[in-house]
C-alpha positions as CSV (number, residue, x, y, z in Angstrom):
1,X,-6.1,-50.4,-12.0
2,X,-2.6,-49.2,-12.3
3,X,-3.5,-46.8,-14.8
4,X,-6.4,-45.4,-12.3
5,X,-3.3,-45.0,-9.9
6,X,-1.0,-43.4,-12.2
7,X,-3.9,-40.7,-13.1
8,X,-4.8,-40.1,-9.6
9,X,-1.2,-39.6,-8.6
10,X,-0.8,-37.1,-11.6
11,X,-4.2,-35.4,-11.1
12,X,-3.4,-34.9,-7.3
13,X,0.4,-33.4,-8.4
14,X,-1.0,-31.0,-10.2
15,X,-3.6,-29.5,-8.0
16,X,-0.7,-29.6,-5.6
17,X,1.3,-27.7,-8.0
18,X,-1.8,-25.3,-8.4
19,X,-2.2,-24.8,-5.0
20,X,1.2,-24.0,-3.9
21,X,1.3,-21.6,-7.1
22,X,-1.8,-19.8,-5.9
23,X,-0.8,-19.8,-2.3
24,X,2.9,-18.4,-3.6
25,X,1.4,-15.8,-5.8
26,X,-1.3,-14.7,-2.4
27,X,1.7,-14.6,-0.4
28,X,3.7,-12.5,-2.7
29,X,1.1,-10.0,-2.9
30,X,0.4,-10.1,1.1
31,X,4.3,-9.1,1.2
32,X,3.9,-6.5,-1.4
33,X,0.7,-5.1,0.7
34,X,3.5,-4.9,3.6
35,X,6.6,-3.7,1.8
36,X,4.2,-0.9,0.5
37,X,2.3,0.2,3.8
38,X,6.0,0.2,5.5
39,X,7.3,3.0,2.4
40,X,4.0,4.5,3.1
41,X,4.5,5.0,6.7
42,X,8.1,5.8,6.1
43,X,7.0,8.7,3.4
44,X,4.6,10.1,6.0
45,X,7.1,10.4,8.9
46,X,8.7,12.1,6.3
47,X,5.9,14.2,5.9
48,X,5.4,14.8,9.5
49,X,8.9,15.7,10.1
50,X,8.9,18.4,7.2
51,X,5.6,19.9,8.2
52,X,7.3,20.4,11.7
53,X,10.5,21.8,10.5
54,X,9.2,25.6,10.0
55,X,7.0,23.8,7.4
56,X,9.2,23.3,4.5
57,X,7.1,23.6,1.5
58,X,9.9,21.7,-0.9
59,X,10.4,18.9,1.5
60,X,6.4,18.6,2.2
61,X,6.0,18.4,-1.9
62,X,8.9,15.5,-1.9
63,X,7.4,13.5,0.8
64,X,3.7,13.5,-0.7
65,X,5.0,12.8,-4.0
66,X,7.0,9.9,-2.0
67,X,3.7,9.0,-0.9
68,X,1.8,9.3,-4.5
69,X,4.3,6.7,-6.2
70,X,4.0,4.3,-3.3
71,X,0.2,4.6,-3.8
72,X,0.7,4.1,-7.5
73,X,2.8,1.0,-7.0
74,X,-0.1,-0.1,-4.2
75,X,-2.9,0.1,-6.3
76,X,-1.6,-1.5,-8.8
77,X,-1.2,-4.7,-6.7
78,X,-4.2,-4.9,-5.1
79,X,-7.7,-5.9,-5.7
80,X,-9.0,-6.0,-1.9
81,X,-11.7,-3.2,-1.8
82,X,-10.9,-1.9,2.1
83,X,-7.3,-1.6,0.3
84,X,-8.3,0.0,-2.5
85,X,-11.1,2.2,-0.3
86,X,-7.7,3.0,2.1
87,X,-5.5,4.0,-0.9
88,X,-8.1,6.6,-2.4
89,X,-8.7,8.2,1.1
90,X,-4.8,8.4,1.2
91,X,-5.2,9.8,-2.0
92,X,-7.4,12.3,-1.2
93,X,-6.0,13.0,2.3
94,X,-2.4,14.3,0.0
95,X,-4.3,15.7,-2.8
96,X,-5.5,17.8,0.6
97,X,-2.3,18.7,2.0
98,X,-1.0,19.2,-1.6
99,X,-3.8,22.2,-1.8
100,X,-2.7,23.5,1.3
101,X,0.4,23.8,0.7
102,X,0.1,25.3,-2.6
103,X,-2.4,28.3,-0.9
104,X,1.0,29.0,1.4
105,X,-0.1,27.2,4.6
106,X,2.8,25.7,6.5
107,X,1.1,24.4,9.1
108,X,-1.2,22.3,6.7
109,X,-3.8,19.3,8.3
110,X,-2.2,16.0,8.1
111,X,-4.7,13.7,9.8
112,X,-6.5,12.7,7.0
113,X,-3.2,11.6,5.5
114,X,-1.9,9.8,9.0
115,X,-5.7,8.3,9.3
116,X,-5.5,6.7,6.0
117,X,-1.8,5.5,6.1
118,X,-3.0,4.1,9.5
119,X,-5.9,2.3,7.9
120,X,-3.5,0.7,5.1
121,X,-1.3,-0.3,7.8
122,X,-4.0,-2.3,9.7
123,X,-5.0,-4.0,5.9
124,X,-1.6,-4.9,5.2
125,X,-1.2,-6.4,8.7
126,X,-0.9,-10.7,8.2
């Protein structure tokens, strides 16, 4: 009987253990998810602010490369398909304003990049 006892008490440590792993490791990834979307939302007030100052070419290049690595670092974390669906819109939405930007517009469209850094945001959101 005592051995039942012992079994049980180990057996029910251990998916304790497991649990509390699992939870920690979900928990650190929620965080990440966060962390991210706040550089991202950082990066694109960046963005925002250099598109509005006379349209700085240079300092619209740094923000959406600012943007790429956060995405980089992102999808590398994550294995949630709105997140992932989210990130390649973002993706695409610089990969736009990248093109832009390189044809000499100043002024270039930014809402695709502001819609999908919104869209993150809301993911990311505990």
């Amino acid at each position: 009987m005592r051995r039942h006892r012992t079994t049980a008490l180990v057996s029910g440590v251990v998916l304790t253990a497991t649990l509390a792993l699992t939870g920690c490791g979900a928990l650190d990834k929620a965080l990440d998810c966060v962390r991210t979307a706040e550089a991202i939302a950082a990066s694109v007030g960046r963005l925002r602010q250099a598109a509005s100052d006379a349209g700085d070419p240079a300092k619209i290049r740094q923000s959406l490369d600012e943007i790429d690595k956060e995405l980089a670092t992102l999808k590398d974390k994550t294995d949630n398909a709105d997140l992932s669906k989210a990130v390649d819109d973002l993706s695409e939405g610089v990969e736009q304003v990248r093109t832009s930007v390189g044809n000499g517009d100043t002024t270039p469209d930014l809402k695709p990049v502001t819609d999908a850094a919104a869209e993150i945001a809301r993911i990311c959101t505990p």
